[in-house]
N, C-alpha and C positions, 0 to 999 in steps of 0.2 A: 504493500500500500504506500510506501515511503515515495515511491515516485512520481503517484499519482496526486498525491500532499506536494511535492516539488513543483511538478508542471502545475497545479491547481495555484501557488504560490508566484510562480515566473507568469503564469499569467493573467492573475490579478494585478502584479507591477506593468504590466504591460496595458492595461484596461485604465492604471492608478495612472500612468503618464499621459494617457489621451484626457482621463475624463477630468480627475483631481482637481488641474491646474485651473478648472473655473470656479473651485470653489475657493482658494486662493486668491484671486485675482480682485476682479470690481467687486463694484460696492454687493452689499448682501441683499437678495432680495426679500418680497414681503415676508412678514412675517405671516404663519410658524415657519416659513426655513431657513431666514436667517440662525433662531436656535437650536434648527436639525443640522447645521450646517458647522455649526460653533461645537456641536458634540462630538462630529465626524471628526474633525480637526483634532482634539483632545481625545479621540478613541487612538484616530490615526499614530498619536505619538507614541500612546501606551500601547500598541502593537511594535513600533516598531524598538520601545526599549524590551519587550515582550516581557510586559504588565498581562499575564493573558487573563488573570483572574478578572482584572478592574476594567479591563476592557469589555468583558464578557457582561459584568454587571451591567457598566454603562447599557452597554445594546441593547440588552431588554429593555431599559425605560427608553431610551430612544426610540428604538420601533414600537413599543407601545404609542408612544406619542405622536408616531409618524398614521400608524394605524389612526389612532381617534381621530384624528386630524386629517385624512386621507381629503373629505370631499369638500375642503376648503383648499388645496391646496393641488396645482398641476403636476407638481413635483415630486409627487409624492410617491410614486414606480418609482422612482429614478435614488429615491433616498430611500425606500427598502430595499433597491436592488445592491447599493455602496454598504448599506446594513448589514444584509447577508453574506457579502462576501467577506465583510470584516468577520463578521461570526465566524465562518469558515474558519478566516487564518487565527479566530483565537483556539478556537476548538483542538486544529492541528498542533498549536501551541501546547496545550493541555494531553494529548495524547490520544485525543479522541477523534481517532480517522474516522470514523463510519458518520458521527454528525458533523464533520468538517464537511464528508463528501455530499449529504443531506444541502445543509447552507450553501456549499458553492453550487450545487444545480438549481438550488434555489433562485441563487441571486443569477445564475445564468440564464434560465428563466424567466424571470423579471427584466 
């Protein structure tokens, strides 16, 4: 399974360099995604110091929030699909391939 955690990992960074950089960039758009956007950002770090527990946490109330919040907001696919895949790489983090693999078709799905 270790490879299939690898390639699911190279090509999340590969998905993270095309899409990421707009959530970086201009200003934040309406709210709720300015604050879905402000979480990705502080999950983003805690993955990559591989915090997988705090990240893990995070995401649940994030995608909670993106869910309830779903039909106010257009964005809202597109922030549970960056959710899942975070999930994914915390999960892998953790050791838990079978729901890393769950979250990544998830969010590739999405």
């Amino acid at each position: 399974m270790a490879p299939k955690i690898y390639s699911m990992a190279t090509t999340f960074l590969l998905l993270r360099v095309v899409a990421l950089p707009a959530l970086a960039g201009g200003p934040f758009p309406p709210f709720p995604e300015n604050r879905w956007l402000a979480d990705l950002r502080e999950i983003d770090q805690k993955l990559r110091t591989q915090q997988w527990e705090a990240a893990e946490s995070q995401l649940l109330r994030v995608s909670d929030r993106i869910v309830e919040q779903a039909d106010v907001s257009p964005r809202a696919t597109y922030s549970l699909a960056v959710t899942s895949a975070f999930r994914a790489i915390a999960e892998a983090g953790l050791g838990r391939e079978e729901e890393a693999s769950w979250h990544w078709d998830m969010a590739l799905n999405l």
